[in-house]
Structure formats: structure tokens, C-alpha cells
N, C-alpha and C positions, 0 to 999 in steps of 0.2 A: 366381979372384977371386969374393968372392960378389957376390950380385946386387945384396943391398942396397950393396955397395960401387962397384958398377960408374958410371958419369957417363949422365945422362941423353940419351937419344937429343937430337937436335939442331933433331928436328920440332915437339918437347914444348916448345921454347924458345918463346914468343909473340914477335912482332917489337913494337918501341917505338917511340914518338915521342918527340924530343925539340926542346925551344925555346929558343934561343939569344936569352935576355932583353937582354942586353949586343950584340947584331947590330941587333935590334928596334927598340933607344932609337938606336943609335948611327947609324944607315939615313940617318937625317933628316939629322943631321950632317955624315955623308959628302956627301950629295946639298948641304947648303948649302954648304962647303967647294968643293965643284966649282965652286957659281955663281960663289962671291967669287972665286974664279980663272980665272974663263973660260973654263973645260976642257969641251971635248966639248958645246958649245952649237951648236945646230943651227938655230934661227930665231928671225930678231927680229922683236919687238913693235914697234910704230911707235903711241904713243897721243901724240897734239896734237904731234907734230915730237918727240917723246922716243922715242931708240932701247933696247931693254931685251934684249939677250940673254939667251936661256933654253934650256930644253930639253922639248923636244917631249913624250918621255916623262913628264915628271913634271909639265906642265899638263897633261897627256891622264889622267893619273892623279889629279889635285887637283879639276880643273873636267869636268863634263859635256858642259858646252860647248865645252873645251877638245877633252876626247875626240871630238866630232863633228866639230867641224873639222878635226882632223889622221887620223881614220881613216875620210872619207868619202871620195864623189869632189868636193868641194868644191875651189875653184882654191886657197886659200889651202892645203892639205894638202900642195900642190904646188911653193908658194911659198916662197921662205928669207928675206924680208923679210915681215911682216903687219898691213896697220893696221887697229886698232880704232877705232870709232867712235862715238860717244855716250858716250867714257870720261873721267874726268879727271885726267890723267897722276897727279900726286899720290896720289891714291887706287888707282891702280893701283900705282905703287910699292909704299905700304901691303899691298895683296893679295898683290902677289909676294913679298916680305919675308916675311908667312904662308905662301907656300905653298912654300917655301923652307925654313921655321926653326920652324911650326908656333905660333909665339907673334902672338898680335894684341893691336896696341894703338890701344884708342880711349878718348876725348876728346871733349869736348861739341862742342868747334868742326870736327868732322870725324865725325862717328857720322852724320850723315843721309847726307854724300856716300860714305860708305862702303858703305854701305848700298844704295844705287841701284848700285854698282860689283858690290858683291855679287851682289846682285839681277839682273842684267846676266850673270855669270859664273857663274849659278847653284852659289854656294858657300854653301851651306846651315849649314855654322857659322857662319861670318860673319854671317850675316845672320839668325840664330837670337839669335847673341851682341849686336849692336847693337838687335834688337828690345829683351834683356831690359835695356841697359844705357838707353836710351829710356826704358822702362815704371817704373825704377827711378828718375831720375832727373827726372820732370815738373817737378818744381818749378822747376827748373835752368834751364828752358827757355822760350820764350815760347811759354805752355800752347795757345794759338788758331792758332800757325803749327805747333805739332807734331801738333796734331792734324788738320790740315788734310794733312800730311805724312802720317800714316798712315791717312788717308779715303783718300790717292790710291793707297797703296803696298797699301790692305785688312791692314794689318799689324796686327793685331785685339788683340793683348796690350797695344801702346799706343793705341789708340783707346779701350781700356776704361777702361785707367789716365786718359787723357786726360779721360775722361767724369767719373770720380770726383772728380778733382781739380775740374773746371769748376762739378759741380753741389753739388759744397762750399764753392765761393766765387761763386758765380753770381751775387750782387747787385755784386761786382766787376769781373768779366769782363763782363759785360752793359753797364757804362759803357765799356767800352774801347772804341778802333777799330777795331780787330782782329773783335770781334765782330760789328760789321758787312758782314763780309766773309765771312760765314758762307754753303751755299747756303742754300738751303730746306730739304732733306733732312736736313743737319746741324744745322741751327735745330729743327726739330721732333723730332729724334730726343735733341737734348738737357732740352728744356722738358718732353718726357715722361716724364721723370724723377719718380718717387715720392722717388729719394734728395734730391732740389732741396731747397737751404739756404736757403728764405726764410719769412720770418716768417709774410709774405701774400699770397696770387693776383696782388692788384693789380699785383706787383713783376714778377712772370711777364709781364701784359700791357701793362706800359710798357716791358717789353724787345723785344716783338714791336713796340711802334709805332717804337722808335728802329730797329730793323733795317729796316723798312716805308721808312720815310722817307729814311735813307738813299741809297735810290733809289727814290722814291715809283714814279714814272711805268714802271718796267720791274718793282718789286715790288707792286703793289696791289691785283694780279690774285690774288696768289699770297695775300694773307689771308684767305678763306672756307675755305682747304686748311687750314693756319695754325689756326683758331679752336678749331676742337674740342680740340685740346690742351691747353686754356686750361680750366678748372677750374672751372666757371660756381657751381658745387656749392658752395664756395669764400669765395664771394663774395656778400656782403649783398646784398640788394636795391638800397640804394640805389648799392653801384659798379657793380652792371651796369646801370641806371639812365644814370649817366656813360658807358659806354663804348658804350651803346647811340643817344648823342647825340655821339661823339667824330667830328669831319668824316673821318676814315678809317672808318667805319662809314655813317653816318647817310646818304647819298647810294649805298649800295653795296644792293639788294637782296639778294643773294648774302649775304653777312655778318649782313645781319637776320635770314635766315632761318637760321641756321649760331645764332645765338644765341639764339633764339626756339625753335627745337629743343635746346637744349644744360641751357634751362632749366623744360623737361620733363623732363627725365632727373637732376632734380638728387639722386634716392633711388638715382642706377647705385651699387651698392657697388664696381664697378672704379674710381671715380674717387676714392682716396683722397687724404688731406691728405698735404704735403708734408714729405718728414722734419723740417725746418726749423720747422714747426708744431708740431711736438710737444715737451711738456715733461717731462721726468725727474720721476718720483714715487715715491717710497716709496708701497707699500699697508702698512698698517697692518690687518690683520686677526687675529682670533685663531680656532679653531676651532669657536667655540660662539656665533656673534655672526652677525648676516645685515647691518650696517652698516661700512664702509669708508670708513677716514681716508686720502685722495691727499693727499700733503704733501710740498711742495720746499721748504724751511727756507731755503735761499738767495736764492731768489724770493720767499718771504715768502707762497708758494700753500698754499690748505689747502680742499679741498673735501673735507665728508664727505655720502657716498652711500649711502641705505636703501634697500636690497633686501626682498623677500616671500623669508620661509623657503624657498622653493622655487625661488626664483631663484639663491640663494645656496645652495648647499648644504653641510653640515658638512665641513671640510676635513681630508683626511688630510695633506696634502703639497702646495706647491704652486712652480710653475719658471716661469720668462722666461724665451724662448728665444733663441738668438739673432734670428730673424727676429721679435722683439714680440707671439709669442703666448705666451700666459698663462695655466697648463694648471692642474688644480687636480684630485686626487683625490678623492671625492666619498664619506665614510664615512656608512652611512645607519644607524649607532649600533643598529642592530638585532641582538638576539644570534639568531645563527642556526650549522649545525654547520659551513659555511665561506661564510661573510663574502664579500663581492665589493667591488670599490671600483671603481668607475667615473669612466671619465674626462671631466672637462668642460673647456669650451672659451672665451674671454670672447670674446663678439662686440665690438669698440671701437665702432661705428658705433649700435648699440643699447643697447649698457653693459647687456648681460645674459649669463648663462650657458648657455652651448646645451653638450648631451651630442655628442659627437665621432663617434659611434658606433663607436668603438675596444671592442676585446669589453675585458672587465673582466678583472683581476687577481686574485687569495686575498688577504686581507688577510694581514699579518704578527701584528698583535695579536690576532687569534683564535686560542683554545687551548682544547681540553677536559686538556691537563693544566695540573695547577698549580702544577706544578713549577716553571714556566718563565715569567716574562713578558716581552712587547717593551714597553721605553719610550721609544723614538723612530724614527719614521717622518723620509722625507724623499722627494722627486722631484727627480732633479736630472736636468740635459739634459745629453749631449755630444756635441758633432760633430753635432748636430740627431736624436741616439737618444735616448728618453727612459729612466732608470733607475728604479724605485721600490726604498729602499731602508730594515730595517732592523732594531733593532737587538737581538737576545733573549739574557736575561741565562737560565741555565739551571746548576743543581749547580755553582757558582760559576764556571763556565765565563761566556763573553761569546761570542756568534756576529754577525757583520756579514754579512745576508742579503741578496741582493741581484736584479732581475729585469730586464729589462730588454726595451723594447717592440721587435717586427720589424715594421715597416711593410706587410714583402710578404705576410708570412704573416698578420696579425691578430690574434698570440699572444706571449703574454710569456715569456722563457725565463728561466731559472735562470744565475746567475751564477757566480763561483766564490768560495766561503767562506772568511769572514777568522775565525781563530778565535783568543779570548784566553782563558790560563788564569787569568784572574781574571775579577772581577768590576766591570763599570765603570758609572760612573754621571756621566762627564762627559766628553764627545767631543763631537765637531764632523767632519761632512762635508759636502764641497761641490767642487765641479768648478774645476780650473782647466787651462785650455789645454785640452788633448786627455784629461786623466787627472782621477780621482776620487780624491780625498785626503780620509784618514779620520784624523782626529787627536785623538789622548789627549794625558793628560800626561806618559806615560812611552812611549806612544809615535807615529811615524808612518808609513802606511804609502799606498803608490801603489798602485792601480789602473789597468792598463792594458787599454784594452777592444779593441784589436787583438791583447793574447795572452791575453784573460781571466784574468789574474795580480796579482797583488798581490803589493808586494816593500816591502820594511824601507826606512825611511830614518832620517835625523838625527831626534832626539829635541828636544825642545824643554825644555832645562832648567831654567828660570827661572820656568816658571807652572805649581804644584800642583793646578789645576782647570779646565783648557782647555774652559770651554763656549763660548767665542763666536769665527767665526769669518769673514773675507771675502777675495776675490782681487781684485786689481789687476794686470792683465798676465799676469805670470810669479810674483808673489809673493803671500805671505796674509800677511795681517795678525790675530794671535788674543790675544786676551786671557782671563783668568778671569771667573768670572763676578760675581765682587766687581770687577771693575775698577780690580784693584790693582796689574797687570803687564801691558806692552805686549810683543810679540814679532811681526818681522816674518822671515817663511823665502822665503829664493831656490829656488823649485823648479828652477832650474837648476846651481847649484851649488852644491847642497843644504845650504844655512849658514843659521844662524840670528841675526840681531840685535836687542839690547834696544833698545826706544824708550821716549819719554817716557809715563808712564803718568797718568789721567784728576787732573788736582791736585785738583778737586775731591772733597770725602769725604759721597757718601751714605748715609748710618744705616740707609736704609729701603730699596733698591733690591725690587721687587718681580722685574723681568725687566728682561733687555738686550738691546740686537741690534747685531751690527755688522751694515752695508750701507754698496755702492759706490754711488753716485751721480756723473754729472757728472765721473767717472774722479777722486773725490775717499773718502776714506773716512770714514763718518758712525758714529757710535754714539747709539743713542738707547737714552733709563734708561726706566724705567716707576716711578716712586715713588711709595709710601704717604707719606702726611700727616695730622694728625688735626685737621679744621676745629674751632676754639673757638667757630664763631659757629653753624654748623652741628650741633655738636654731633657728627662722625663721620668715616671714613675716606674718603677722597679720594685719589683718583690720578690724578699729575700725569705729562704726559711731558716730559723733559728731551732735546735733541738738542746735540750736538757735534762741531766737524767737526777732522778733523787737518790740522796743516799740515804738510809731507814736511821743508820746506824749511828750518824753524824748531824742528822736532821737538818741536811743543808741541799742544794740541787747545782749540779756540778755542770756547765760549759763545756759540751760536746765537742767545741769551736768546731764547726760544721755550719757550713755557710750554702747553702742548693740555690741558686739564681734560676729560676727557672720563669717564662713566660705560660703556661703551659697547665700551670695552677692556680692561676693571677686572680680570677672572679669566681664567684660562686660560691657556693659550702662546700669544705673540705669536708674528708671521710676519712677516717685511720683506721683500718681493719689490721689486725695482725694475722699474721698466718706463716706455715713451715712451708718455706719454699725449694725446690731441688734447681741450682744455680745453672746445671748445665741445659735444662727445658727453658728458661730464659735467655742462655747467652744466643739461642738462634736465634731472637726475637729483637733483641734489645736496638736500642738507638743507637746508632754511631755516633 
């Protein structure tokens, strides 16, 4: 026989593993099938007079604790009957049923006793899964007793939730009973809260005197610890005036001095205003202007604030982020043979621009060929990275450039290239969720910055000139730039639907913006007009808010005349602004 015919020696063979996936699933079943039957049980449970046979093996395999007691020299290992104690039959049930059939079920009116049962039998699903169904659920609950449930248990997934919820409704919570019952620890660790939902300080310190009071005589020691949380910075003159003559202060040396010190320090930049303080504004800027329109249309607020040229500096691109900073690319218009754009920064507390000292970027619109130019720059943030992006039209090609800032390193990297073979002259990019979405009219594409990728999506058939665009949630909302066609896209299931588009018809539309605001979507027109009495051009801004619900877009009647925004590209940034750090600033 020849050789190559001959069967391979038998050494040559490698040995295998194999996995019986049907043994695997079906393990559990056997093992619960035995309890229901009573088969081969070997000690009983004793929790509050409830007898529970089971089997040694498979709590010594489910619980920790289980396993220490049956394979130590503990008397119970020893034992064929075993009471537990601190347990509550009921919820023990529940456990066993788990660990028996692998399925748990919980319910509002049994998630905290199961949970200390858990906790007890150190079964870490269990008590993993009632945390997250707790932390999902606050609302459900009465928010002051759950949270007091997870101060005791340190169960920190709902205590955080518990936080969120309390200091989003904390002019609520603070009249309750319940909140009286708070320690000290958990009182102050809520009130120092920068997220706190109140309008005014004051509100913060009529919450500490109702808790004070409550139990004056055992709590009134405990207010000089108490004070410094309190916002003194906050607060006009004349309320701390009032609180400084309130009979829980005014007899208490300790407290005078606690706010006598609190109001020296009223320049600390740690002691910021309350999220609750702050108002949603559109900035209105354009790149060639050192003067800023803050305008909420809803509230009827409109401060505009003049800058010195060098405080403002000519913008290339500008992002809010999610933590409320306000970043802005700084183009120094200089022709030079590569361009730098530097980052700045908006201080809110002095309403000026301080450089970040982040090293500087290449511009994209610089080029010694001229082949090729970029007409649109953009900054957008994701996930708290910043991107600078854009956009160079080149031999009828289109390139979408893109960089992106590294915190650790100091340097901006290169992204990966969206390339079109044509030529575009009306797109829209902007971030939404976790991905960067760059949209034409023929087409749209993601960016994901966990695979540096860019992939195809649904096209938006209905609007010939996609320039305007904004996200809400999971979805954008884009129109043309004539404001002729509404389109909103589910970036989840990548569909697109027609909405109601602007009834009004302007002749003259100069520029447009879509922006979010107040989780509401606003379009604002820039219109030419030509005054008869004046003799000359004028421009007017027009704002309009949609309704989701009506699918119609409502007349803000809100008319801004301003000279001051008249040329250029307009910018809509939103962002929470603290009105009293503007009112020193603003125009007369």
C-alpha cells in the first residue's frame, strides 16, 4: 500500500472536547424536578416555623453561605433539620424557587425583603437584580423610604438614582414628612447638590429650618455643620440679612460665624448655582461679530452681550457639551502656510472667553492648492470627545475630514474619511446619541467612533437641499433650507417620516437654524426686509416652535431687529445659562 494511502498513525490524532448544550440547560431541570418530588433531600430549612426540604448539594453550590455551612465543622453541617434566622419565610421561598429553577421574580411589594434575604445568603444575582430593578423603578416607590433603604444596605446604584430623582423634585420632597426623617449625613449630602431643582437658595434654606425644627432640641446643634452647604453666594444681601436674624441663628454664635465666613467667600467658583437656576438659551452668534443674542422665546428672555474683539474671538465652530461647557474654535483669520485654531473656553461665572490651553488643531480651510476648497467647518462633542470637522469640495469629489481631540495625550488625531463622488453644497452634521451623522440629500451616513467607521444609511427622499438640521433623543429633525419640507429620521430604526412643514412663506429668508431647546424643536429665519421709512435693508429674526403632538409649528410672534447679526453664518448653540452672570454684561 502506498504511503500516501496508508491511515494516519493514531498519535497524530489530537484529543477533543466536547459540550453537551442539551445536559447543560436541562441540569437545572433535573435538579428542580427532584425538589417537586422530594427525592434525595437531605436537610431541612426551618425559617419562622416553615419546614423546606432541599438538598445540601445544590445550596452549597447556589449560596456561599450555604457552602460554608455544610462543608465546615459548623453544628448545622452536622444537623438534618437547620433554622435560619433573621429570615422571612416568604422570601425565602422566593430564593429557593431561584435556586431551584434559575428564574426570579420580583415585584414592588417584595424587591426590598428580597433583597436583605439576598443579602443574608449572599446571592449576588439576586441582589444585583433587585438593586437594578430598585434603581429603575424610583418613581414607584416612596422616593425618602427607598432611599433611606439603600443608605442602610450602601446599595449605591439606588442611592444615586434616589439622589437624581429627590434633587429634581426637591421643592416637593422637602414639604414631605418623610423628609424630616432624614439624618444629617443624608440631608447634607443632598442639598449639595449642584443638580438641586430650585429656582432660589432661599428654598434650600427653608428646607434645612423645617428639618431643624422638626426636632429642634436634639437637631440645633447639628446647624453650624448644616450651613456651609447653603449657597450664601446665592443669595442677595438682603435674605441673608433675614436668615441672619431667623431665632435658629440669631442666638447661636456658631451659625453667625458659619455665615459671616460663608460670606467672604461669596467669589469661591466651587459654589455654583443650582441647575434649577439656570435658563435654556439659544446663543445667536455669527463668525464675524464680538456681540451675543441669549434668547429663550418661551420665556420671553432676550439679553444681548458685547464683547471686546479679543474677548470673543472669530469662530470657527462652536459645541455644548454635555456637562454645559461651551467650547468655540478660535480662527485668527490670518493667512499663514498652516493655520492653527485654537481652543477656547466660556468662563459662565465671568461671561468671558479664557483659552483652554488644549494645543491647537490645522485648520481645514487652509490650502495653498486651489483646486480644492472647504465650506464648512463644524465642532461637535460625543461621549464628552471633542471632534472638529470638515467639509473639502476637490475635482468634483466631496471629502468629510474629520479630527478628533485625546485628552491624555494633548493632540488631535485623524479620523477616518467619508468620501463622495460628487460635489456637495448642502449637508448637515451633528451628533446624536453616541454617533455622528452626516446628511445630504441623497444621502446619510453614521459615524461610529468606537470602530472609526462610517456606514450607509436610509436616505431621506423628500428634501432636495438638506441644510438644516437638530436631534431630539434618538431622532433628527431636518428641513431644506428654504423651509419647504419637514423630515424627521429614527436613528434607531432607520425610517424616515414627513411632517408638517413651516405654513408660513418667506420671500426673503437670509439663513435658518434648527435648534433644541427645553427638549422642544425651534427654527429660527434671519429675514431681509426693506424699511420705507428708513429707506434700507433690515433684518428681522423670526422664531417658531413645533408642536410633536399637533404636528404643526406655532409663531413665537417674536420679532429681534437687530444690525449686529445681519452678515455671515449664523450659529445656534444651546446651552443653561445662570441670568444673574449676564445681567452685568449685557447691552443696554
Amino acid at each position: 500500500m502506498a504511503a500516501a494511502d496508508q491511515e494516519p498513525h493514531a498519535s497524530a490524532v489530537r484529543p477533543r472536547s466536547y459540550q453537551d448544550e442539551s445536559y447543560l440547560h436541562g441540569f437545572l431541570g433535573s435538579v428542580g424536578d427532584l425538589q417537586k418530588a422530594g427525592v434525595l433531600q437531605d436537610v431541612v430549612l426551618e425559617v419562622e416555623g416553615r419546614r423546606f426540604p432541599c438538598h445540601r448539594l445544590v445550596l452549597s453550590a447556589a449560596s456561599p453561605y450555604f457552602r460554608a455551612m455544610f462543608t465546615s465543622d459548623m453544628a448545622e453541617s452536622r444537623q438534618i433539620t437547620v433554622v435560619l434566622q433573621g429570615l422571612d419565610a416568604g422570601m425565602f421561598g422566593e430564593i429557593l424557587s431561584y435556586i431551584y429553577s434559575g428564574t426570579l421574580h420580583v415585584s414592588l411589594d417584595k424587591v426590598q425583603p428580597l433583597y436583605q434575604a439576598a443579602d443574608i445568603l449572599q446571592l449576588a444575582y439576586v441582589r444585583d437584580t433587585c438593586s437594578s430593578y430598585m434603581a429603575m423603578n424610583v418613581e414607584c416607590f416612596s422616593c425618602m423610604d427607598l432611599y433611606k433603604f439603600a443608605d442602610d444596605f450602601s446599595v449605591d446604584i439606588v442611592q444615586k438614582s434616589c439622589q437624581q430623582w429627590i434633587v429634581k423634585h426637591f421643592t416637593e420632597v422637602a414639604s414631605s414628612e418623610e423628609f424630616c426623617s432624614l439624618s444629617v449625613n443624608q440631608l447634607t449630602e443632598i442639598i449639595s447638590h449642584d443638580e438641586l431643582d430650585v429656582k432660589e437658595e432661599t428654598i434650600v434654606w427653608e428646607a434645612v429650618v423645617r428639618w431643624v425644627q422638626h426636632s429642634r432640641e436634639d437637631r440645633l446643634h447639628r446647624l453650624p455643620s448644616i450651613l456651609p452647604h447653603i449657597r450664601f453666594n446665592l443669595l442677595t444681601s438682603d435674605d441673608t440679612a433675614a436668615i441672619l436674624e431667623h431665632p435658629l441663628v440669631r442666638k447661636d454664635p456658631r451659625s453667625l460665624e458659619v455665615i459671616s465666613s460663608a460670606e467672604t467667600s461669596k467669589g469661591n467658583p466651587n459654589l455654583k448655582p443650582r441647575l434649577g437656576m439656570f435658563t435654556e438659551m439659544v446663543l445667536l452668534l455669527k463668525k464675524e461679530s464680538s456681540e451675543i443674542l441669549f434668547m429663550n422665546p418661551r420665556e420671553g428672555k432676550y439679553i444681548s452681550c458685547s464683547y471686546k474683539p479679543e474677548d470673543l474671538p472669530p469662530v470657527a465652530g462652536v459645541t455644548v457639551t454635555c456637562d454645559n461647557d461651551i467650547y468655540i474654535l478660535k480662527d485668527d483669520m490670518e493667512p499663514e502656510d498652516d493655520k492653527q485654531l485654537s481652543m477656547y473656553k466660556y468662563n459662565h461665572a465671568e461671561n468671558v472667553w479664557q483659552h483652554t490651553g488644549m494645543s491647537s488643531v490645522s485648520s481645514f480651510l487652509w490650502s495653498s492648492d486651489e483646486d480644492w476648497i472647504t465650506y464648512q467647518e463644524d465642532l461637535i462633542e460625543v461621549d464628552r470627545i471633542l471632534y472638529y470637522l470638515g467639509i473639502e469640495i476637490r475635482n468634483d469629489n466631496t471629502l468629510v475630514k474629520m479630527r478628533k481631540y485625546n485628552r491624555q495625550t494633548d493632540q488631535w488625531q485623524d479620523c477616518s474619511l467619508l468620501q463622495f463622488n460628487e460635489t456637495l453644497h448642502h449637508s448637515s452634521a451633528l451628533p446624536c446619541g453616541s454617533y455622528i451623522f452626516f446628511l445630504t440629500n441623497e444621502e446619510v451616513h453614521r459615524y461610529d467612533p468606537t470602530q472609526d467607521q462610517w456606514s450607509k444609511r436610509t436616505t431621506p427622499t423628500l428634501i432636495p437641499k438638506v441644510g438644516l438640521a437638530a436631534a431630539i433623543g434618538t431622532e433628527i429633525f431636518c428641513t431644506d433650507l428654504s423651509v419647504n419640507q419637514t423630515m424627521v429620521y429614527d436613528t434607531e430604526s432607520d425610517k424616515w417620516q414627513e411632517l408638517k412643514s413651516l405654513p408660513t412663506s418667506y420671500s426673503s429668508i437670509r439663513n435658518a437654524r434648527l435648534f433644541v431647546m427645553e427638549n422642544q424643536l425651534y427654527l429660527v429665519l434671519r429675514v431681509s426686509k426693506f424699511d420705507t421709512v428708513k429707506q434700507k435693508q433690515e433684518i428681522d429674526y423670526h422664531v417658531h416652535m413645533y408642536d410633536r403632538s399637533a404636528d404643526s409649528w406655532r409663531d413665537m410672534k417674536v420679532a429681534v431687529t437687530t444690525d449686529a447679526y445681519a452678515e455671515y453664518e449664523l450659529m445656534c448653540p444651546v446651552a443653561r445659562m445662570y441670568l444673574p452672570y449676564l445681567g452685568a454684561h449685557a447691552k443696554p
